[in-house]
Every structure is written in structure tokens, then in C-alpha cells.
N, C-alpha and C positions, 0 to 999 in steps of 0.2 A: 289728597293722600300724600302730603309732603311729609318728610321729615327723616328721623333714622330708623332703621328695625333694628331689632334685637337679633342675630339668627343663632341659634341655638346649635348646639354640635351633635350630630348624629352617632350610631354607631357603626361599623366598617359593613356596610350590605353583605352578601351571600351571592349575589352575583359576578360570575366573570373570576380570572385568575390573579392575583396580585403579586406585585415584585414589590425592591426597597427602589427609591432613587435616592443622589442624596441632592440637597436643595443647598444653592447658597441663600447668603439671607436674602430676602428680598420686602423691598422697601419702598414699591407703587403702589401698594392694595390701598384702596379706602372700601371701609365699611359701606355697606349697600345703603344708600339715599337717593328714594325714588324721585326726587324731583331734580336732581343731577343728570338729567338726559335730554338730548337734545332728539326734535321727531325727524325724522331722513327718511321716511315712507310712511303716506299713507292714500288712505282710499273710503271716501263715504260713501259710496255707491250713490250718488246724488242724479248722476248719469246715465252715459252710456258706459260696457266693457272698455276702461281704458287698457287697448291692446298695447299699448309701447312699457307697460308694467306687466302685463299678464298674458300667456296660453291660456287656451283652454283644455289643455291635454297634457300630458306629460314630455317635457322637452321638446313640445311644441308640434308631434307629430301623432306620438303614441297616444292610442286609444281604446288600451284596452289595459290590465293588469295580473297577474299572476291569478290564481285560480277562483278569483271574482267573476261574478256575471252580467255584470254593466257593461255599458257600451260607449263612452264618455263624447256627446257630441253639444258643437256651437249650441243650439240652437234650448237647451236644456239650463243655461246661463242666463238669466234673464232678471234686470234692476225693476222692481215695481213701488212705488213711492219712498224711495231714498234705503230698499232694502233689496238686498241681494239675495237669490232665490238657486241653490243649485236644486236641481229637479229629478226626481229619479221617478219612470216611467216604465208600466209594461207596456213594450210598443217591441214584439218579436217580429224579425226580419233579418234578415244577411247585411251585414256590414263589411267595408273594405280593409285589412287588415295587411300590416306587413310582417315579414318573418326572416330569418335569416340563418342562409347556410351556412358551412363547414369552413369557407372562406370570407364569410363576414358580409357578401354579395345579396342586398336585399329583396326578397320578393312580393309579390303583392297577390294578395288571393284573398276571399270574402268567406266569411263565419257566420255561425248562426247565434245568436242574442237574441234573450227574452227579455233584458232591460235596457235600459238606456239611462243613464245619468250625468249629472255637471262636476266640473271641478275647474280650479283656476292654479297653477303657478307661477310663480314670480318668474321672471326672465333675469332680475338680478338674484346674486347672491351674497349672504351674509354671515360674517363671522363676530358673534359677540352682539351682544345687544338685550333690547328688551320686548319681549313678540306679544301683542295684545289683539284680542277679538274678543265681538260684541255677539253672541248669536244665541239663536235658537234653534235645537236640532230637533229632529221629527222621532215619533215613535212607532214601531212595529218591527215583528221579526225578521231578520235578515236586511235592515237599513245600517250602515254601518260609517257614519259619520265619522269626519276627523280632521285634526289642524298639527300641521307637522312640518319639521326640518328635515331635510334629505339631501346628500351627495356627499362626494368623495369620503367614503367609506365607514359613514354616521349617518343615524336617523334619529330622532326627537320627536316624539308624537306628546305634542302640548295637551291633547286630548281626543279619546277615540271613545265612542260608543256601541258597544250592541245594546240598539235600540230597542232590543227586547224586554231589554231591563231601563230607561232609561233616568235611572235615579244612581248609576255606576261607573263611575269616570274612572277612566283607564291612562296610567302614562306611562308611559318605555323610554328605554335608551337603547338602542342598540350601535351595533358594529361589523359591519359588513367587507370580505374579504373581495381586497384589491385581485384580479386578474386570476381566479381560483384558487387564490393561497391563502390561507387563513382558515377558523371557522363562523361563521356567523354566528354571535353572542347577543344576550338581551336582557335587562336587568326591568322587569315591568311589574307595576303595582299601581291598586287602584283603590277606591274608597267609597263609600256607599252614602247619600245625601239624604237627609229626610225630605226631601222636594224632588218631586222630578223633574231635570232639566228639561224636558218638552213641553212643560208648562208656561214658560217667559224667558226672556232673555238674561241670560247671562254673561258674565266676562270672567276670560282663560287667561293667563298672562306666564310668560316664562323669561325669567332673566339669567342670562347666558352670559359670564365671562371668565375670564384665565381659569379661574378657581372652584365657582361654582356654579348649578345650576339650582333653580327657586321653582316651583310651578305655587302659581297661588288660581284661587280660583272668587270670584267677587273680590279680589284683594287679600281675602286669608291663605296661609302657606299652608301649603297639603303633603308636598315633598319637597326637601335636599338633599344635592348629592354635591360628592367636593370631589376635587383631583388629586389632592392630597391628605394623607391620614398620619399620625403620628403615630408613637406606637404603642399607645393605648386603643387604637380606634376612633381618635376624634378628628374630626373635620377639620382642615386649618381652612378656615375665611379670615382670619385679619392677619395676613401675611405683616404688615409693618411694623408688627410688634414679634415677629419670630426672629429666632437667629440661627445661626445653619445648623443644618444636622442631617438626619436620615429621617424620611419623609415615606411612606409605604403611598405607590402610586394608582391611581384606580384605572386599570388598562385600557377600560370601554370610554371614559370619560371623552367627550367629541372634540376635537380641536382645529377643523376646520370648517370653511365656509360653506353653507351650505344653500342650497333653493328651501321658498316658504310653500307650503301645498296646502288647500281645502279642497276636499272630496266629500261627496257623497258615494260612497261605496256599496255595493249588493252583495254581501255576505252569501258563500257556497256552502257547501255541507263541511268541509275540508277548510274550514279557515278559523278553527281554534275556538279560543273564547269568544268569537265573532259569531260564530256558526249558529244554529243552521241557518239554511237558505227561506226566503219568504215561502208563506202558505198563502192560503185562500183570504185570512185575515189580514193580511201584510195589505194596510191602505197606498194607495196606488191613483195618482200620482202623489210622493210626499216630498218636501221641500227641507234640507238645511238653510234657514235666514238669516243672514248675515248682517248687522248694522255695521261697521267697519272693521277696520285691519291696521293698527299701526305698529311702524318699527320706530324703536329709540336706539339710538348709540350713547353711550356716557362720554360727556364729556373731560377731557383729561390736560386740565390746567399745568401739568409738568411736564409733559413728555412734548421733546420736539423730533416732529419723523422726518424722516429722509426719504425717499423711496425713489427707487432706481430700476424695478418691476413689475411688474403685474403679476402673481402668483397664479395658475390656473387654481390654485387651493384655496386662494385669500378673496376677502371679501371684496366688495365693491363699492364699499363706504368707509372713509377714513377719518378719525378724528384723531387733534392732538393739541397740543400750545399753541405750534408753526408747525407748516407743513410745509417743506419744498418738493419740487418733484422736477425730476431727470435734471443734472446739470453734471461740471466736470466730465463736457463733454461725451457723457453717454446719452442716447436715443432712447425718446421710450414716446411710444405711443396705444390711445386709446384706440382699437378695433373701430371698424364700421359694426353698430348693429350692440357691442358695449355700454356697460353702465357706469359710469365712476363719479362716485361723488367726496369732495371732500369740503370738514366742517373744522376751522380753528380758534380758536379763541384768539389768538393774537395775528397771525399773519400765514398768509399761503403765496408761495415764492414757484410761478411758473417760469424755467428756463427756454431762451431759445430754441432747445435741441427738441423742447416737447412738443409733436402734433399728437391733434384731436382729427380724428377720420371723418367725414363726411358722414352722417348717417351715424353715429354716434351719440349717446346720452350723455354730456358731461358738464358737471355742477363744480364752483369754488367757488367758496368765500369764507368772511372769517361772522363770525358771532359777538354781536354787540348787543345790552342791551335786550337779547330776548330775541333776537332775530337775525335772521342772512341776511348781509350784506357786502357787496362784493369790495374787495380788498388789491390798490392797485403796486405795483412794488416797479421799482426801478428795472430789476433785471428778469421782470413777468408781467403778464400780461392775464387778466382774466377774459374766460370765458366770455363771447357775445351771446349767447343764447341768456348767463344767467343775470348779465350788467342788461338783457334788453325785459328779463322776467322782474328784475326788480322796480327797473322804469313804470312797468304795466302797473305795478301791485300796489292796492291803494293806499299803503301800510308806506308807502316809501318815502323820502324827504325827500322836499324840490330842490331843496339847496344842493345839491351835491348833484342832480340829474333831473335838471330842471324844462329839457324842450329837447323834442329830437336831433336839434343842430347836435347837442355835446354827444346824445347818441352815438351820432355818425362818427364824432372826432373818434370817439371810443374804439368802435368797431374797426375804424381805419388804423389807428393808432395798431391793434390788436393784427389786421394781417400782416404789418409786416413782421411778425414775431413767429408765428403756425395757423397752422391750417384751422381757418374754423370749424364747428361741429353745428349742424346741420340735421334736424329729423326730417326720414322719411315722410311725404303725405300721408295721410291716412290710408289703411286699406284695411278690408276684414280679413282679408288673405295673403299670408307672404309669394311674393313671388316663386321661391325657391327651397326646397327641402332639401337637407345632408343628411344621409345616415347610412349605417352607423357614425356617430364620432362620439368619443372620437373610434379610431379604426386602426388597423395594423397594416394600410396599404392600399386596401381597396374597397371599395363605397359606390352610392348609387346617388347621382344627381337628380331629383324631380321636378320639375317644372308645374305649377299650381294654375295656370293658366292655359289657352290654346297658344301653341308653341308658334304661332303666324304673327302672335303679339312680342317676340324675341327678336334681336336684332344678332347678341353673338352672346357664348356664354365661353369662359376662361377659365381655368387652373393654373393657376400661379402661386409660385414657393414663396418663401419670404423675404428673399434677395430681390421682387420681381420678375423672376424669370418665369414667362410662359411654358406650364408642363403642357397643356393642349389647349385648341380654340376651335368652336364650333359656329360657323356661321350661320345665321338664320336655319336652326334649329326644324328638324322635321319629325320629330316625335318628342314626347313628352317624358323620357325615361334613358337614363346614358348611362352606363357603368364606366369606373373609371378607376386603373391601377396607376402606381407610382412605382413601384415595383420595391427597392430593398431600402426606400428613401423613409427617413422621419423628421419631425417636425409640424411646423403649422406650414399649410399652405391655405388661400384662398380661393373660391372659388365666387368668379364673378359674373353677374347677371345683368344684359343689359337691355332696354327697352327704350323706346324711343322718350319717354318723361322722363326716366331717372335710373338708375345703377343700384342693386343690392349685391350687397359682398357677406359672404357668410366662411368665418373659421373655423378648419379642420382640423383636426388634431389626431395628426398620422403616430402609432408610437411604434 
């Protein structure tokens, strides 16, 4: 599927409220060409759940959703020859449930469910790109499939079904208000197929950047939407050929990074075009199948980035020409338990000042030739996990990392520059749960294990300094205020194998 598309200009939608902006010229855009992207995630289900990419829950604890009747547990997740199965089941029983009061103080109390079902989100998140899945969704009433973008204050459902109808692909955008202010907004349309998708496999694809959004479904385009309209109503997608003016803005249009979600969902009476809830004929158990999941980033042969932050809004995958990060003396570092990937075409420049946290996911190198490969600079040093992944991979030339000895020079060379990055062991279970976060102050720390396996657990701001410390832990559950303080603080967990640290986000 290489080559250019044509994309065609729309007319101004009907959704959402519109103002002017006025645009200077701008003169980055390239025309959409699908084989202009580089892959920075993916997943064939060949396996087991790789947990260090995915929940199986929402934000990694929630398990249940707004006025749905699933139950979303492990154990409904499950790979069966190279396909991914989320599983939705009548299996009524009381579930353990959290909720939370007046003060943000969470509590835990068990609910009654008649379903059960799977889902998986990404633990990174993504701004811009290109979102692909391989699946097959199930059909009956009240199953309510779907593959979507979510957080900070946008949603993107690449496709949602009431599988009542399952020949009906549905897409949205919405917009959802920050801290009760706002209103939730949604501009959603869908198209009717002469096949029904629960017949074979299909692929959804949505391409996300500055400008516009693409949904194609097998490849063909079904909808666009742009961020800017002129003042006729037409889309502008080829910005390089504009010159400034007054640009009519699309409000809802998403602009930040967000988490990838697949659900299988159980439709209530009360859930719109989704509705109603299963009958007697609703087959039971039925499966969304997944063949894989890949993300693209476009690579972008002009722009050289700097970055001196981590946005909690921005993504966790970077591409550019060159990419440096942290110098001139500012600090920046990767979180324990963080995703940060970056991808160059010419060169990536890690400074002194940058550490990577123990426990931390973090990728660099530049792009040659069709592939990663790590890139060494005088005044940086890359990563050892990606200089020891490239070693391993049978794709890589000897000449250059030819026998463990250079290995090592590498890796040595590399601490004395920062902190290496380091994954946790494996486990099916985090240690430790936060929530709310973030929070206004005060939060519940939970312990996932019997607390006799804990050595000490700490809160700590981001100076260092110890807000409290609990030694060898005697119950499983600790509330914990800060009182009129914000910011990040950590909260750290220690066992006698290894340390998890999880950030909170006091506002």
C-alpha cells in the first residue's frame, strides 16, 4: 500500500462550536504517504500478555465503566494460536470494586455483575501517528466492541460496534471537560457495509496528525476530519502550499497524547446507539479476535527537536532529523515504570544531565536503511538495554557489535554518563496501586501482595525529600495526605528482590 493518496476536502461538519484562528503560513506539512512511517509499537499476540506494554483494565486498576455491565477481569484475556481473544461471559457473581469519596479518599466495596469481559490498554501514550488493527468482532445484542484513543481531555474511537447490527461501523471524536469545566462534545458518524464484520477479519486504521484525521477501514477512507477550514469550508491538508490568513478552527479536533484501548464491552439499556442490553439470544461466551496492533510515527527528515521536558500531555514517542535531549545544563529524566522512545533519521544526542530511572522503558537510536540502530555521539551516550537489543537481533551487523567484549566497553563507557534503565522482572501483578492520580492531595496506597513480603514503603516529593515512611508494612491499605502541597511526588515500594516506584500527580 505505498505511495501518495489524493485526500479530498470536506465540508465544515455540524458538530461542536467553531471560532476564526488566524494561521501564519506554515510550511512542514507533507502530503499523506503511507509508507513514510516508521513502526514504534507493536504486538502479534504470538505469546503470552506482554504486561510491560499493556493492562488489562483501565489505568491499570479500574474495572468496571460507566453504566456498562461487564466486569473486566485478567483471566478473560487470553492468546490462542497467534490470536487474541477478549472474552465476554455470563459468569454473575460480586466483584471487588473501588469508589471514591467527597475527598478523593478511595474505598473498596464489592458489586453485583452478570458479565465479565477483556480489554487491554497501552501503558504508553501517543500523540500523532498511525493506529492499525487486524480483528474480528463477535455478533449479538448488547456486545459492544471497540478500538479507541483516550486521555487528557479527547477520545477517538477508530471503531465501535453494536453488534446487534454488525455490518455498522461507528466513529467519534469527542471532547471531554478538564476538572468539571466544559461541556462534553462529540461529533460521531458511521456507515453501513454490505458484509458483516463478524464474518472475517478486517483492518481499521486511523492516521492522526497536526492537521488531520483519516479513518480507512481495509485501506479505503470512510471519514475526514481537518483542524483547519478556510472560509469556504474546506479542509486545509496541504499546509505547504498555503499562505497566512484567517483559518476557521475545529474546537473538538484532539491535540494531545493519548492511551490505545480495545474493549469488549456489554451494552446497558441506557447506552445510546449501543443499547440495548443482551437477551436470551446474546451468545455467551463471545470473543473480539485480535490478529495484531501496530503504531506508526511519520518520520520527519527536517525538523530537528530539542527537548528539555516530558509533557504529562505529550507523547512518549519522538521522531525528528536529530533529536537531543536535556543539555545546557537542565535535568531531565525518564520516571521509573515510563515509556520514552525516540526515533532519528540522522542523529540522537543524549546529554550528561539526562538519567534514565531504574525500571524504566527507554529506546534511542537513529534510522538507517529501514531499521534501529543505535547512534553513538561524543557528548551522549545511548541507551544499554537498546545497544544490548540490537546485539541480540539477528537483523544486526557484526562489524560494528561484533562479541560481548565491545558489549561491555559500551555499557561501561554508558555509566559513567546516567543512570542505566533497567526492566522490572516479570510479574502478572504490580506490586503497588495509586489512586486516585492524579489527586488534589490525598490518595490511597494499595499493596497487591501479603504485606509480610514488604520491607518499607515511602513518599517522596521530587526534591527527595521523605513526606512519610512505613516500615515493614502491617496491612494492605494506607491513606496518605500531603496536605496543601502539589506536584509529582513518588511513592516507593520495597521488597527484598527489587524496588517499584510509581508517580503521582498531586494538583
Amino acid at each position: 500500500m505505498l505511495g501518495v493518496y489524493a485526500i479530498k476536502a470536506q465540508q465544515t461538519p455540524t458538530c461542536g462550536d467553531w471560532g476564526s484562528v488566524y494561521l501564519e503560513s506554515l510550511s512542514s506539512f507533507e502530503e499523506f504517504e503511507y509508507g513514510n512511517w516508521e513502526l514504534v509499537f507493536e504486538d502479534n499476540f504470538d505469546d503470552m500478555i506482554n504486561t510491560s506494554k499493556w493492562f488489562t483494565c483501565f489505568d491499570g486498576w479500574k474495572r468496571r465503566h460507566g453504566d456498562e455491565l461487564q466486569y473486566y477481569l485478567d483471566n478473560n484475556v487470553s492468546i490462542e494460536n497467534g490470536v487474541l481473544k477478549l472474552e465476554a461471559k455470563r459468569e454473575p457473581d460480586f466483584y471487588p470494586i473501588v469508589y471514591f469519596d467527597s475527598l478523593g479518599i478511595a474505598h473498596h466495596s464489592v458489586e453485583y455483575f452478570e458479565y465479565t469481559s477483556g480489554m487491554l490498554q497501552t501503558k504508553s501514550k501517543f500523540q500523532y501517528g498511525l493506529f492499525e488493527i487486524r480483528c474480528k468482532i463477535p455478533s449479538g445484542q448488547g456486545l459492544w466492541p471497540a478500538f479507541w484513543l483516550f486521555g487528557n481531555g479527547g477520545e477517538i474511537d477508530i471503531f465501535e460496534f453494536n453488534s446487534l447490527y454488525p455490518d455498522r461501523h461507528y466513529m467519534t471524536i469527542h471532547t471531554w471537560p478538564y476538572d468539571g469545566d466544559g461541556i462534553h462534545e462529540y461529533c460521531a458518524t458511521n456507515w453501513n457495509s454490505n458484509s458483516l464484520f463478524s464474518d472475517d477479519f478486517h483492518t481499521f486504521s486511523l492516521e492522526w496528525d497536526e492537521y488531520k484525521l483519516i479513518f480507512r477501514v481495509d485501506g479505503i477512507v470512510k471519514r475526514i476530519d481537518y483542524k483547519y477550514f478556510d472560509i469556504l469550508g474546506h479542509g486545509l491538508y496541504d499546509c505547504f502550499h498555503q499562505t497566512s490568513g484567517i483559518y476557521i478552527e475545529n474546537p473538538m479536533y484532539p491535540k494531545h497524547a493519548q492511551f490505545l484501548i480495545i474493549n469488549l464491552a456489554i451494552a446497558s439499556d441506557n447506552n445510546g446507539a449501543f443499547s440495548p442490553a443482551p437477551n436470551a439470544q446474546t451468545p455467551f461466551p463471545s470473543a473480539l479476535e485480535i490478529d495484531y496492533v501496530k503504531v506508526y510515527k511519520k518520520m520527519d527528515p527536517v525538523k530537528n527537536l530539542s527537548i528539555y521536558g516530558f509533557n504529562e500531555k505529550g507523547s512518549d514517542y519522538y521522531t525528528g532529523k536529530t533529536i537531543s535531549i536535556a543539555g545546557s545544563g537542565s535535568c531531565l529524566t525518564v520516571d521509573c515504570g515510563e515509556t520514552k522512545k525516540l526515533i532519528a533519521c540522522d542523529s540522537v544526542t543524549l546529554y550528561p544531565e539526562f538519567t534514565a530511572e531504574e525500571g524504566c522503558f527507554f529506546d534511542a537510536g537513529v534510522l538507517q536503511e529501514g531499521r534501529m540502530q543505535p547512534q553513538m555521539k561524543d557528548n551522549g551516550r545511548m541507551s544499554a538495554i537498546e545497544i544490548e537489543k540490537e546485539i541480540e537481533s539477528d537483523s544486526l551487523m557484526e562489524e560494528n557489535y561484533d562479541n560481548n567484549c565491545r558489549k561491555n566497553e559500551l555499557e561501561n563507557e554508558i555509566k559513567k554518563d546516567f543512570q542505566l534503565s533497567y526492566t522490572f522482572p516479570s510479574t502478572s501483578k504490580e506490586l503497588v496501586e495509586v489512586y486516585p492520580n492524579p489527586n488534589k492531595g490525598s490518595f490511597q496506597i494499595r499493596l497487591n501482595s501479603s504485606s509480610r513480603q514488604y520491607q518499607c514503603i515511602q513518599v517522596v516529593d521530587s526534591k527527595g525529600i521523605v513526606i512519610c515512611s512505613i516500615n515493614h508494612p502491617s496491612s494492605q491499605v494506607f491513606n496518605v495526605t500531603v496536605g496543601n502541597r502539589t506536584g509529582v511526588f513518588f511513592v516507593k515500594c520495597m521488597t527484598n528482590s527489587y524496588t517499584e516506584i510509581k508517580k503521582v500527580i498531586v494538583k
